[in-house]
Structures are given as structure tokens and as C-alpha cells.
C-alpha positions as CSV (number, residue, x, y, z in Angstrom):
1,X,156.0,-152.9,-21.3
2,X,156.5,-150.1,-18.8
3,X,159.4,-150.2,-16.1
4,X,157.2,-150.3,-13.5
5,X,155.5,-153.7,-14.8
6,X,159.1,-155.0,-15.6
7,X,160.8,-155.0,-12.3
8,X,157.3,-156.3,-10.4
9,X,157.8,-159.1,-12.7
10,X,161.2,-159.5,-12.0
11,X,160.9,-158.8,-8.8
12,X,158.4,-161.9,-8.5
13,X,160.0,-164.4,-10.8
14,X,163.1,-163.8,-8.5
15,X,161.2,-164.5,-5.0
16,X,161.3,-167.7,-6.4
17,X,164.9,-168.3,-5.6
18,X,166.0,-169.5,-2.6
19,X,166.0,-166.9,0.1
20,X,169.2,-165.2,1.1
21,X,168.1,-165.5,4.6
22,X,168.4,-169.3,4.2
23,X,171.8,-169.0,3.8
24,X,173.1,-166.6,6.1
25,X,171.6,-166.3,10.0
26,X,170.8,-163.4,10.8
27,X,169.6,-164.6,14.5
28,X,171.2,-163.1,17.6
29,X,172.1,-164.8,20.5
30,X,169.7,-166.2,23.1
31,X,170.0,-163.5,25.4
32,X,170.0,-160.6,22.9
33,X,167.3,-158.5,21.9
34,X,168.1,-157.6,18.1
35,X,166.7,-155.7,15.2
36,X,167.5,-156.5,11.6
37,X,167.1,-154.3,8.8
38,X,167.6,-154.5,5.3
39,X,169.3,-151.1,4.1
40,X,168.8,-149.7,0.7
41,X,172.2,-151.5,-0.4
42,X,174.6,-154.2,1.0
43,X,177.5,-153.1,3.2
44,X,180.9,-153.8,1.5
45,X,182.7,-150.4,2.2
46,X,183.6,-149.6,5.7
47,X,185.6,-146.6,5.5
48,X,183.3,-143.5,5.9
49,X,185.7,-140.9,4.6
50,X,187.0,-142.4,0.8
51,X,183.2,-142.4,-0.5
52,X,180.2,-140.6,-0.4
53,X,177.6,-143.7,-0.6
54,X,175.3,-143.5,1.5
55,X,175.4,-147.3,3.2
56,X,178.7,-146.9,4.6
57,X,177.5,-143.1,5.9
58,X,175.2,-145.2,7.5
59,X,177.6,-147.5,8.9
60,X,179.8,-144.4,10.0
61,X,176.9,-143.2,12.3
62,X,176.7,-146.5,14.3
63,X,179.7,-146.8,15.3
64,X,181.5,-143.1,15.1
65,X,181.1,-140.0,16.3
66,X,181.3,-136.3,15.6
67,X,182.4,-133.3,17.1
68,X,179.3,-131.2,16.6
69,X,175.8,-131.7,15.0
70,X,172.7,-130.8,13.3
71,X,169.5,-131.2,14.8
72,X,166.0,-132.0,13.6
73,X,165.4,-127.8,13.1
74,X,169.2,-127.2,11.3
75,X,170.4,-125.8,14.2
76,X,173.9,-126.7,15.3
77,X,174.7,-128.3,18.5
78,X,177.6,-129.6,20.4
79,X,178.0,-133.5,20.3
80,X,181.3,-134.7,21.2
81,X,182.3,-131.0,22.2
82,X,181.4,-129.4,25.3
83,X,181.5,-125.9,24.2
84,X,183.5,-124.2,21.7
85,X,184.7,-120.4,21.5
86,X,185.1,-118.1,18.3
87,X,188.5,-115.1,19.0
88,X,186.5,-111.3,18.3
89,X,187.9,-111.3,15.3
90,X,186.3,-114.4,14.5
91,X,189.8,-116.3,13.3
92,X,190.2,-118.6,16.1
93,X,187.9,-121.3,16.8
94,X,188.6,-123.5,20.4
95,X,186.6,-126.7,20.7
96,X,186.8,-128.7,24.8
97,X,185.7,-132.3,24.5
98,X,182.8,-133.1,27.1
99,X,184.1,-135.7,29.5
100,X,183.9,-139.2,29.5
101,X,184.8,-139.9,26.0
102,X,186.1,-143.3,25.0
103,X,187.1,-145.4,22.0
104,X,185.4,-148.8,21.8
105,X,189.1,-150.1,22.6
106,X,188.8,-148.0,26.2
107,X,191.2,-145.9,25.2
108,X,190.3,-142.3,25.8
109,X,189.3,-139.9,22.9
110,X,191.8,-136.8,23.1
111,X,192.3,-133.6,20.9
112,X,195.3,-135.4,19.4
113,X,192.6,-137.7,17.8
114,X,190.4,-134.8,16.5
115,X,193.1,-133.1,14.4
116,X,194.1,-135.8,12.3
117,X,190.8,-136.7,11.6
118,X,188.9,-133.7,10.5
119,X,192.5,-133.1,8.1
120,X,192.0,-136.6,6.8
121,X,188.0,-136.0,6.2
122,X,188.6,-132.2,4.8
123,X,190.7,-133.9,2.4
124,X,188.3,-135.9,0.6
125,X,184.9,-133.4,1.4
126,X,184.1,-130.5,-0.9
127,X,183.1,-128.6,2.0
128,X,185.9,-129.6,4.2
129,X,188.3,-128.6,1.0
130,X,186.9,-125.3,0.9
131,X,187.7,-124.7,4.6
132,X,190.9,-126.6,4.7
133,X,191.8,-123.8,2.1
134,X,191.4,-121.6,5.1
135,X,192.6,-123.4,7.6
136,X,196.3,-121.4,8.9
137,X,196.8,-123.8,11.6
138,X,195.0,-126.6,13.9
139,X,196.8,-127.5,17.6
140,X,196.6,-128.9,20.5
141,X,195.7,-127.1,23.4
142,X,195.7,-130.1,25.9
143,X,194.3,-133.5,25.9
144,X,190.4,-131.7,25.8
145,X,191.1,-129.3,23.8
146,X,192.3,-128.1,20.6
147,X,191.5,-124.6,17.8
148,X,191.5,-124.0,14.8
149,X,193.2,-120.8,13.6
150,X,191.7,-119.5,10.1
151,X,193.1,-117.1,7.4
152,X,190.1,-115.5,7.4
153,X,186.9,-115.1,9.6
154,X,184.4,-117.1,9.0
155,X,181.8,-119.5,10.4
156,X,182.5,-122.1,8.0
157,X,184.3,-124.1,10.4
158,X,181.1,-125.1,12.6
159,X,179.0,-125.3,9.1
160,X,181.4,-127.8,8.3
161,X,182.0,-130.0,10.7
162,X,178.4,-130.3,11.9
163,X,177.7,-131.7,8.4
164,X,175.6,-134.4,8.7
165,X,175.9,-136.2,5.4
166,X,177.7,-137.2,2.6
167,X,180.7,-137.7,3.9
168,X,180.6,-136.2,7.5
169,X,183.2,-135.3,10.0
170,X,183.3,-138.4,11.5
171,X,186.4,-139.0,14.6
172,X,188.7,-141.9,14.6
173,X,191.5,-142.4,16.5
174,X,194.8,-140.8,15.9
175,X,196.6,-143.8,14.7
176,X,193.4,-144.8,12.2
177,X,193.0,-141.2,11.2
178,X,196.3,-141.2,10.1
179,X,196.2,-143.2,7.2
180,X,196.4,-141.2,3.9
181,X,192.7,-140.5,2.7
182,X,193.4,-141.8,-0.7
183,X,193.5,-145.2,1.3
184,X,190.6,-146.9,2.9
185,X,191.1,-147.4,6.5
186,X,191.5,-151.5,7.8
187,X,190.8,-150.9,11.7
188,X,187.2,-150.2,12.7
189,X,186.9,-148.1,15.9
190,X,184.7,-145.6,16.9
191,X,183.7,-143.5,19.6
192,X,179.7,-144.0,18.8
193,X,177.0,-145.6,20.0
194,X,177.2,-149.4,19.0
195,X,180.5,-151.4,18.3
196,X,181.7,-153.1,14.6
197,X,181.4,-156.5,15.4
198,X,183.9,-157.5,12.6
199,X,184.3,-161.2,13.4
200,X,180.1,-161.7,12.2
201,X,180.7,-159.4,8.7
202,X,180.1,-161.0,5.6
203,X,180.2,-158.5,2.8
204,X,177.2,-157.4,0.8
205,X,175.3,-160.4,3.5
206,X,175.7,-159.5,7.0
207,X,177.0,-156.2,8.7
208,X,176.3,-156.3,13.2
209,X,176.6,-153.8,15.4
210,X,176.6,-154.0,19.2
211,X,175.3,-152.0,22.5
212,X,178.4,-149.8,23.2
213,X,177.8,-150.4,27.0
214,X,180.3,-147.5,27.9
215,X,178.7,-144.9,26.0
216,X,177.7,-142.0,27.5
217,X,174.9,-140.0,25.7
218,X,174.6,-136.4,25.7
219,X,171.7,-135.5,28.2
220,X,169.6,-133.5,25.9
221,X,166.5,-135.7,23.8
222,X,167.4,-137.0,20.9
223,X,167.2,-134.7,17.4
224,X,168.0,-135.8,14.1
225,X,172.6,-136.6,14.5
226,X,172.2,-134.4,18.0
227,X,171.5,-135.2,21.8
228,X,171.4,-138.1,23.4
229,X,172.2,-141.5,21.7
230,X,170.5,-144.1,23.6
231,X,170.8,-147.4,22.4
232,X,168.0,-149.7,23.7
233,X,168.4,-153.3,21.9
234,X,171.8,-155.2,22.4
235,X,172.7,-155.6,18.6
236,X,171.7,-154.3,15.2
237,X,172.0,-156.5,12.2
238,X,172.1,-155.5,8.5
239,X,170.8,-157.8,6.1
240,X,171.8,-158.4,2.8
241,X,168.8,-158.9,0.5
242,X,169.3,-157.5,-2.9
243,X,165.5,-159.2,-3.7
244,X,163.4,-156.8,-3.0
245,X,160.5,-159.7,-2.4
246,X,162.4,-161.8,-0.6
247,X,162.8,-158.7,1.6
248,X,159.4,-157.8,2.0
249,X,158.0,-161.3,2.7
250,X,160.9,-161.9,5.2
251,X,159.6,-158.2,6.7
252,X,156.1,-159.8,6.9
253,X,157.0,-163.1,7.8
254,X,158.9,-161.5,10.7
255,X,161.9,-162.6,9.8
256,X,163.4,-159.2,9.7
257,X,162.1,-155.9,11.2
258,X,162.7,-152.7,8.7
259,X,163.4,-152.3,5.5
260,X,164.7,-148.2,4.6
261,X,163.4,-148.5,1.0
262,X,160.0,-150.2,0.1
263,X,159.5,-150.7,-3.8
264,X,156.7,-148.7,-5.2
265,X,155.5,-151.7,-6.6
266,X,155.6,-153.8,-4.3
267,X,153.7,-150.9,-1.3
268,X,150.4,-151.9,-1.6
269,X,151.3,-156.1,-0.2
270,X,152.8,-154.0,2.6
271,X,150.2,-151.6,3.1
272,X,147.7,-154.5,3.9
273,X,149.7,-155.8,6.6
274,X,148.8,-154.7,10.1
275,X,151.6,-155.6,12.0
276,X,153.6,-153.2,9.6
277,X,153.9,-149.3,10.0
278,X,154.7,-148.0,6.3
279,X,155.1,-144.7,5.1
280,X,158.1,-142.0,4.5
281,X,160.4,-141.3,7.0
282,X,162.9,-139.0,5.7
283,X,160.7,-135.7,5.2
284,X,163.2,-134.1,3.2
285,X,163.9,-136.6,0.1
286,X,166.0,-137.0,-2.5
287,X,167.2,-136.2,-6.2
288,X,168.5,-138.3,-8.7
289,X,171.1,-137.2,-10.9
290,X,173.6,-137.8,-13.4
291,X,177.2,-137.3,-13.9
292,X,179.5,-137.2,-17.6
293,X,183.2,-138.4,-17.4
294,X,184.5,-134.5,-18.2
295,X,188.0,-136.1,-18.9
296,X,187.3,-138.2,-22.1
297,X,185.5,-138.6,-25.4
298,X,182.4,-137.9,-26.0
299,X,181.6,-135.8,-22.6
300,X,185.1,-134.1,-22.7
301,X,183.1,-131.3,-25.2
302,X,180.6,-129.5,-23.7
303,X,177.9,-129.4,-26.5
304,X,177.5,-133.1,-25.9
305,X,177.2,-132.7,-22.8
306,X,174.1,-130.6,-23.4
307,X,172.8,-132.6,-25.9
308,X,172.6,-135.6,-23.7
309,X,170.7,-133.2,-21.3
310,X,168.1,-132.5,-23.9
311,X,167.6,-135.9,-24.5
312,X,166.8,-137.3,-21.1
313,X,163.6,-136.4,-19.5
314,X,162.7,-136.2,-16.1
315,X,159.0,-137.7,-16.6
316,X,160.0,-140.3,-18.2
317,X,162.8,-141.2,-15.2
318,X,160.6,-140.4,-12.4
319,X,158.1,-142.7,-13.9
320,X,161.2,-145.6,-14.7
321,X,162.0,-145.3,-11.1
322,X,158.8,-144.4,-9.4
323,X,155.5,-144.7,-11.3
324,X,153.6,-143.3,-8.7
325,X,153.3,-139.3,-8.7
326,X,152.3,-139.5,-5.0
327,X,156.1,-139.8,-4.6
328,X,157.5,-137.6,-7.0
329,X,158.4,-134.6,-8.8
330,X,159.9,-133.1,-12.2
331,X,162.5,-129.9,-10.6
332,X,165.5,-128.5,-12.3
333,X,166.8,-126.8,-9.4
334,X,170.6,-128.3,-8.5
335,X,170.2,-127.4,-4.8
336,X,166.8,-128.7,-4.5
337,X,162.9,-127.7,-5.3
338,X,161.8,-126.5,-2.3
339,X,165.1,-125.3,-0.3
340,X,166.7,-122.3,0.6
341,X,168.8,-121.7,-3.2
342,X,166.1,-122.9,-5.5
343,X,166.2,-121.9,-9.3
344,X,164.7,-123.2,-11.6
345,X,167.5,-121.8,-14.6
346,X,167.9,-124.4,-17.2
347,X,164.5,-125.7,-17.0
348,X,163.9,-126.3,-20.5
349,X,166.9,-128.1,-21.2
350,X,167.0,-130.6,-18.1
351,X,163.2,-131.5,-17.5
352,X,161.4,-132.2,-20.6
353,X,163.0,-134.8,-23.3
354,X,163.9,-132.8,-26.5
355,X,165.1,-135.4,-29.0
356,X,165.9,-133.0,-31.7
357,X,167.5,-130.1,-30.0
358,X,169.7,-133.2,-28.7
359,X,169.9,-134.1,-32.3
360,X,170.7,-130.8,-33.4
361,X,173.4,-130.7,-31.1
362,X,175.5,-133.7,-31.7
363,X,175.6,-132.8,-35.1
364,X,176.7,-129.4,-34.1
365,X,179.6,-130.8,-32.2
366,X,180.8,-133.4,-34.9
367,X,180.1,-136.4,-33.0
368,X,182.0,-139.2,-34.3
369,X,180.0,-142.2,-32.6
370,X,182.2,-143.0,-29.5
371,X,180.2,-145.1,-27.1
372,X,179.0,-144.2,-24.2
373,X,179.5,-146.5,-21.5
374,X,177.1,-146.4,-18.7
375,X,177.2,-148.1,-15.5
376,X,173.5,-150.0,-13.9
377,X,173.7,-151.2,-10.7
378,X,171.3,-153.6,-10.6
379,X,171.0,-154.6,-6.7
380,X,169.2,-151.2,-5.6
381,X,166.0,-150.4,-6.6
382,X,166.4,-147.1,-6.0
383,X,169.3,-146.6,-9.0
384,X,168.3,-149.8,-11.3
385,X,166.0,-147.6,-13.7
386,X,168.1,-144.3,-14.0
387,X,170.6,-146.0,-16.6
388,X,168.2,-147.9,-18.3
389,X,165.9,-144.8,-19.2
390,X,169.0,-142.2,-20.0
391,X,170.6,-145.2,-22.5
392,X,167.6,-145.3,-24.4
393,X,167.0,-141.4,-24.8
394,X,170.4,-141.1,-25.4
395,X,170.1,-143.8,-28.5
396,X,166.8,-142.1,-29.8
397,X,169.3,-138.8,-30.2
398,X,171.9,-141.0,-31.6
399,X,174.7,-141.8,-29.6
400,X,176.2,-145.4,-29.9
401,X,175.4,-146.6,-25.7
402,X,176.5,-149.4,-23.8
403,X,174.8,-150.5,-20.6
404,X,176.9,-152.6,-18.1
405,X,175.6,-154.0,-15.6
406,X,176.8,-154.5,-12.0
407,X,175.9,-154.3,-8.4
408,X,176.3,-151.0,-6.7
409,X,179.3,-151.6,-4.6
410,X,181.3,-152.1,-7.9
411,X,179.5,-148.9,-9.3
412,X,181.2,-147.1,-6.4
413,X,184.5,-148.8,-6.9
414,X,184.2,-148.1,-10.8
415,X,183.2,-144.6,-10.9
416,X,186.4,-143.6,-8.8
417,X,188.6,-145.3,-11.9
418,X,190.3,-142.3,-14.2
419,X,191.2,-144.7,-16.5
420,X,189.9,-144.4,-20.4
421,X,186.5,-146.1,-20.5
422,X,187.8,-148.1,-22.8
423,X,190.6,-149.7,-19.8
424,X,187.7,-149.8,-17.5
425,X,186.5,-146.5,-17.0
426,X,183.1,-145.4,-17.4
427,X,181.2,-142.3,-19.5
428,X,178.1,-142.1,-17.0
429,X,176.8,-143.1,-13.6
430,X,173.8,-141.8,-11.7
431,X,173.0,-141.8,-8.4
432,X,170.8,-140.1,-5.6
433,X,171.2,-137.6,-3.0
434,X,169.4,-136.5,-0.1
435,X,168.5,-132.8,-0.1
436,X,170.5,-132.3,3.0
437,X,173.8,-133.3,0.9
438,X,173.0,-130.7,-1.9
439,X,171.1,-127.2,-0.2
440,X,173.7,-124.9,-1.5
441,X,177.3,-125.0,-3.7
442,X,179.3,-126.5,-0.8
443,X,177.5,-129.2,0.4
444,X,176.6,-130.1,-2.7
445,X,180.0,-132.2,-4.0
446,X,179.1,-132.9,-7.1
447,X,179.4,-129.1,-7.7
448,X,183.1,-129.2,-6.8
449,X,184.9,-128.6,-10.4
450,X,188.0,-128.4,-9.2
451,X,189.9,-130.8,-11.8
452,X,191.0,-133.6,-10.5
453,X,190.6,-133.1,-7.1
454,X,186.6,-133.0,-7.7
455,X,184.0,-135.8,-7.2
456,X,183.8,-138.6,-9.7
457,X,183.6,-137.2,-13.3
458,X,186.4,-134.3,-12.3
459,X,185.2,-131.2,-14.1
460,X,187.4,-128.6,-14.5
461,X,185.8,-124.7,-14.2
462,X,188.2,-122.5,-12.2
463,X,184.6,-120.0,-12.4
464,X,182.2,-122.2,-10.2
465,X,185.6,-122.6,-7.7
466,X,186.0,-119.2,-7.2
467,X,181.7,-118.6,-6.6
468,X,182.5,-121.5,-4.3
469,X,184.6,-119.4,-2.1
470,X,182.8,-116.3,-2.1
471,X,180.0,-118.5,-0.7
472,X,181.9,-119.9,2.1
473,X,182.8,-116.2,3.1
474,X,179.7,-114.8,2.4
475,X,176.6,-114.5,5.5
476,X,174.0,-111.9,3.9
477,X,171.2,-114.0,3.0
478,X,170.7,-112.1,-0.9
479,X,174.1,-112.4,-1.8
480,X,174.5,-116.2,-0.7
481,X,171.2,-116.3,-2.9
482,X,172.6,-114.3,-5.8
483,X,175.8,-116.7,-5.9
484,X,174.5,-120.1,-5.7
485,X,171.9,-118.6,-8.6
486,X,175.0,-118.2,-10.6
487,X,176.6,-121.5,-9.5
488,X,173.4,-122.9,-11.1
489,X,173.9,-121.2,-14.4
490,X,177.1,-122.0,-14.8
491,X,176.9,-126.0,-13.6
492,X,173.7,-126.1,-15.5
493,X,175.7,-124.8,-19.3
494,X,178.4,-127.0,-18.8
495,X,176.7,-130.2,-17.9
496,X,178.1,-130.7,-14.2
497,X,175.5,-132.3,-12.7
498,X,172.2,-132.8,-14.1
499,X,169.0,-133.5,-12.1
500,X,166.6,-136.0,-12.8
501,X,163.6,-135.6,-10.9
502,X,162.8,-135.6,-6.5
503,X,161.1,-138.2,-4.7
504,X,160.6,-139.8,-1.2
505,X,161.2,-143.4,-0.3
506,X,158.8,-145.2,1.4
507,X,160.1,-147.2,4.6
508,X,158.2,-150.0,6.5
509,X,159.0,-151.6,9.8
510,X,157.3,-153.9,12.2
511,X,154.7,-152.8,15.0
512,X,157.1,-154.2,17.1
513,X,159.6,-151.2,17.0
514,X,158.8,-148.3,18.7
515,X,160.5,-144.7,18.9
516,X,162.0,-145.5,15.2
517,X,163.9,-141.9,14.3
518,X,161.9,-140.0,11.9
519,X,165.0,-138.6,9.5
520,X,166.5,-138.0,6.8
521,X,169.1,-140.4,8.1
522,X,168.5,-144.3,9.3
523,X,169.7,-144.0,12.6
524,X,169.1,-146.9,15.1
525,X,169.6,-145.3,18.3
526,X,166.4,-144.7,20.2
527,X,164.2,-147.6,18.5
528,X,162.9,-149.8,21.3
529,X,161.8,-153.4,20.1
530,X,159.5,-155.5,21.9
531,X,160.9,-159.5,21.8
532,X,163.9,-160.6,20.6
């Protein structure tokens, strides 16, 4: 029985459950005009800076803001700034606040806010630990403005902090930002668009958001995380459906209004529909990868690592989480198949399933049959099939696999534990990224191998560090090329991050919501709904 055929069947014996929707309201009051959406995953983490999943990016962008941004054509813009300055020698960067900034608890947003919380985001961000590096000092000017003094010129400092995902720059105020970054923040107030309303959250079930009444949007339109926020329904509600059918009868029932990730099975039900719009709305897409625990037994050694790589095949996970080729592609590039610092190096050992080079291997290496424990989350469609199709190409080679299975906020939880698998730890996870979060060796933080200080998995390889840095300094276009090319050697031999395939998602939303952002991100600002 194919993948495909298995989750439609689970999929369907499950929408025979009762509906979550019965159990939680998701209805607004009276008076409100309201759109509910069910989100890729459930909402459990709420602190946008301590994790890189993408649901509580999400949350970050309706109710924070940032200091600069990227719009629809890359460019960089101003957001909460009003204009910033670079010193001739290009060392000294001065950034003046645009007026009329306020947190959602009407205090005002001043420089004394900013400082703290791009340190406490630089911390945890590859990118932002690359420029923190070559940071000499950050200070207040006044209350609208502040600069940041470098070692070393560079225009790293507005690549950075107009970031758009992963973890971006987002501001908090001075006492929230604060908090040490190894700890989750426990106060929810923005600058943004739309307030937390925390006294209606029920985690994994029901995240709302509401009109931020005193926000004042930039003037210019409205371009991907740039321009002019306008907010045009009272309240935004996130529903917590992990059912992917209960979802998408609720979504044609009318019940709920979006749903950010269709499943392929499930599209043409949807298609048929005519008071749905369906089709992809992030242009740019995503990969799906894997990551190997570097610090224990068996991924510790480095020709394991590259047998498992030779044992899992891209076709055969692009078809375990897609199925339909319409949506998909096979691409061994790290920073993307079709973006600036594509190479395809490594091709032959990360695309195609080789079971007995992989066999070849692990007997080259001695391996003495030490499991590998593998996480599934099982609650988003998007990541449910990954494990299950790397376990069993990594049995066919051999190794002794155990798949546990969990929902995705534990995943997230899990895969930050250092521990010994064996006391809870893990040997691999995968997960997806959009190509914005990996175009080139510093956005990309799974490239980070800078021990235990790097992303989940902590590599250790002082060489890919040091190419790191000579990209951040670096502005001719060949030698940026030249060093991300070697970045992909090098993370490609030692296992760092391997690719499994691109593909789009496939939203759908009722005909009811207009102006719905057309991005790489779901942002809810713009979309007008007409009713309730």
C-alpha cells in the first residue's frame, strides 16, 4: 500500500471522530467580524526567538514587529525605522524610529527596547551570531534612536535584521527582551498589528488575535513583511485541527475560512468546491530535510552519516509526502534549486536511494547495531511521511531503527534535548524549510556547525565556520558564489544537513476573503472578509 493511499485512508477513518470544532468555539463575538484558519500546526510555543518552527514565526508576525523588512522583490525597507545612516567607513550604522510607535500596553516603543532585543534574537539566530561576532558596541542615542558600531564594515547588519524568517528580528519591550534567550519569554506584547488575546488561548486548540486599534501602518502598500499593515477584520482565530478532514469539511462547511496547507490527497474534494479559491500561495516553496544527532552513537562517525545518505532517496520521500509531481521536485542543492547559490555537488549520494553503497558503508565503519531513534510527528501532514520513508531505507541498509511517534510541538521540544537518546534524546528528526530561510550559508541555520552553540544536531566543523564569515564580509557576487559552493561540499561530506526533495503547498480559503497576501509567509493583515 503506497503512502499516499495510507493517510487518505487514515485521513477518512479519522473524520469519523468527533470534530474538534465541537469542542472548542471558535465563534467571535456578535459584533466582530472574524477569520479562522487552520495553520499547518497547533500553536503551543509563543516565544518567537527560542525556536525556529515556523507556527510560532507566524504567531510573531501578528503581534510583533520589526525594525526593517523585506519586500515582495527582496529589497530592504524600513518598517519600524524611519531612516537609518551607514559612517563612510561603513562601521557605524544609526537607525531613528518613525513616530508613533506603541506597545499594545500603550507604552511607547523606545531605542532602549531595540537593543536588548535584537542581542537577545542575535543570540539564538545563526545569522544574528555571525553579526553579533561583529558587533563592537550598540547604544542609545536618544529615545528614537540608537547605532550599532561594527568591528568591521559591513552591510550585514541590514541583511540581518530585515530577515524575514526563521527566527526574525522581532521587538519586545525592554523588560521582556531581557529575559535570557535560553528561556522562553512568559509576557506577550508586541508592537504589531493585532494583540495576543491570552485570556481565549488553549494550546494546540485555539490561538486569537485582535485589531490593534492604535496601530499606525506605514503609508507605503503592502509587500510581502514591508509597508503598510492594515488590519481590516476585528480578530483572527487559529484553529486547532490536527484532522486534516475534519479541516477541510469544516473549510467547506463554512465553518472555518483558510486552511495554509491542503493535503495532496484530499485537493481534488476542495477543487470542486466553488466557494473555495485553492491553489499555492507561497511562490517560493519549501525543502525537506534531515538532521543526524552529531554528538552520539551511530551519527557521531561521519561514514554513517553518509551511509544513511545513500540509503534515503528523494523520489521515494517526495512521493511519501506528496504523490503528485505537479508539486514537486528531486534537487540536492542545500541553498535551494532554483536560487541564487545553487549546486548541485553531492548529487549522487543525496538524490537517488543506493542501498548497497549504504551497505558498503556501515560495514566500512564497524557499525555495531546501535539504534537509531527517530522522531514522527504525526499531527502535520506536511512532516508525518519524512520519518516513516527514511526508517525504512535505513533498515533495508541495515541499521537497527526505532520510530516514535509524537505530535510536532513535542518534536520541537525533543529535538532541543542534548541528552543520550537513550535518556530521551533523539538520533534524527526532519523538518521543512522555506527557501527564504536557506538561500545562502547564513540564513540557512542548519548550516551553523559551530558545536554546541549550533541548531539542533550541533555539528562541530571549525572549516564551514570560518567560510561562514568570509561570506558575511564578502559583496562580489563570484566570490559569494565560489564560497557557498564550498559550504555545500563540505556540509554535503559530513552529513550536516541533507535535503530531501522541494515542493509547494497548496492553500485554500473561502470566496469570502479578499486581498489574502500572496507569500511565502501567512500573514493576515490586508485580507478583507465579507460577514462575520
Amino acid at each position: 500500500m503506497s503512502f499516499r493511499v495510507l493517510n487518505l485512508r487514515s485521513a477518512l477513518a479519522l473524520s469519523l471522530v468527533a470534530s474538534v470544532s465541537g469542542a472548542i468555539s471558535y465563534a467571535a463575538p456578535a459584533s466582530a467580524q472574524t477569520v479562522t484558519a487552520v495553520l499547518h500546526s497547533p500553536l503551543r510555543v509563543l516565544d518567537p526567538i527560542i525556536t525556529t518552527a515556523y507556527i510560532t514565526r507566524n504567531h510573531g508576525y501578528m503581534i510583533y514587529d520589526t525594525l526593517l523588512a523585506t519586500d515582495a522583490d527582496a529589497r530592504i525597507q524600513p518598517q519600524m525605522v524611519e531612516k537609518w545612516e551607514a559612517s563612510e567607513d561603513g562601521k557605524t550604522y544609526t537607525f531613528t524610529l518613525r513616530p508613533g510607535l506603541k506597545w499594545h500596553d500603550n507604552t511607547p516603543v523606545t531605542s532602549a527596547d531595540c537593543i536588548p532585543s535584537i542581542k537577545r534574537w542575535a543570540e539564538r539566530d545563526k545569522m544574528g551570531q555571525v553579526l553579533l561576532d561583529l558587533v563592537a558596541d550598540m547604544e542609545v542615542v536618544d529615545d528614537k534612536t540608537f547605532q550599532i558600531v561594527l568591528k568591521e564594515p559591513t552591510n550585514l547588519v541590514l541583511r540581518a535584521l530585515a530577515k524575514p524568517s526563521g527566527t526574525a528580528p522581532f521587538m519586545m519591550p525592554k523588560r521582556i527582551a531581557e529575559t535570557p534567550s535560553s528561556q522562553a519569554i512568559t509576557e506577550h506584547i508586541g508592537s504589531g498589528p493585532f494583540k495576543w488575546v491570552a485570556d481565549e488561548f488553549k494550546p494546540g486548540l485555539k490561538a486569537v488575535y485582535a485589531k490593534n486599534t492604535d496601530y499606525v501602518p506605514r503609508s507605503e502598500p503592502a509587500s510581502f513583511t514591508a509597508g503598510g499593515k492594515v488590519v481590516n477584520v476585528e480578530r483572527v482565530v487559529w484553529a486547532g485541527m490536527p484532522d486534516s478532514m475534519t479541516a477541510v469539511n469544516a473549510l467547506m462547511n463554512g465553518e472555518i475560512d483558510y486552511i495554509e496547507q491542503v493535503p495532496y490527497d484530499l485537493l481534488p474534494i476542495v477543487e470542486q468546491n466553488k466557494d473555495l479559491k485553492v491553489g499555492i500561495i507561497d511562490k517560493v516553496g519549501y525543502q525537506t530535510m534531515y538532521r543526524m544527532n552529531f554528538l552520539y552513537p551511530p551519527f557521531n562517525n561521519k561514514l554513517i552519516r553518509q551511509a544513511a545518505m545513500y540509503a534515503v532517496g528523494q523520489e521515494q520521500v517526495m512521493q511519501g509526502l506528496v504523490g503528485n509531481d505537479k508539486y514537486y521536485k528531486t534537487c540536492a542543492a542545500l541553498f535551494g534549486c532554483g536560487m541564487p547559490y545553487e549546486s548541485l555537488y553531492g548529487e549522487d549520494m543525496v538524490v537517488p536511494s543506493n542501498i548497497e553503497k549504504a551497505k558498503a558503508l556501515l560495514k566500512e565503519a564497524g557499525y555495531d547495531g546501535t539504534p537509531v531513534e527517530i522522531l514522527q510527528p504525526t499531527d502535520v501532514t506536511g512532516l508525518a511521511a519524512q520519518p516513516i520513508v527514511i526508517a525504512e531505507a535505513l533498515r533495508k541498509a541495515g541499521f537497527k531503527v526505532n520510530l516514535q511517534a509524537m505530535d510536532w510541538q513535542t518534536v520541537v521540544t525533543r529535538r532541543a534535548v542534548m541528552d543520550p537518546p537513550a535518556k530521551g534524546g533523539w538520533n534524527i528528526f526532519s523538518t521543512n524549510w522555506s527557501l527564504l530561510d536557506i538561500q545562502d550559508p547564513l540564513r540557512d541555520s542548519a548550516i551553523a556547525t559551530n558545536g554546541k552553540d549550533a541548531w539542533f544536531g550541533w555539528p562541530d566543523i571549525p572549516a564551514i565556520e570560518d567560510l561562514r564569515h568570509k561570506f558575511a564580509m564578502a559583496s562580489d557576487a563570484k566570490e559569494l558564489k565560489a564560497i557557498s559552493d564550498e559550504v555545500q561540499r563540505l556540509a554535503t561530506d559530513e552529513g550536516v544537513a541533507p535535503p530531501l526533495g522541494q515542493y509547494y503547498n497548496v492553500a485554500a480559503y473561502r470566496t469570502s476573503l479578499t486581498d489574502v497576501p500572496i507569500e511565502p509567509i501567512p500573514l493576515f493583515w490586508s485580507i478583507k472578509k465579507t460577514g462575520k
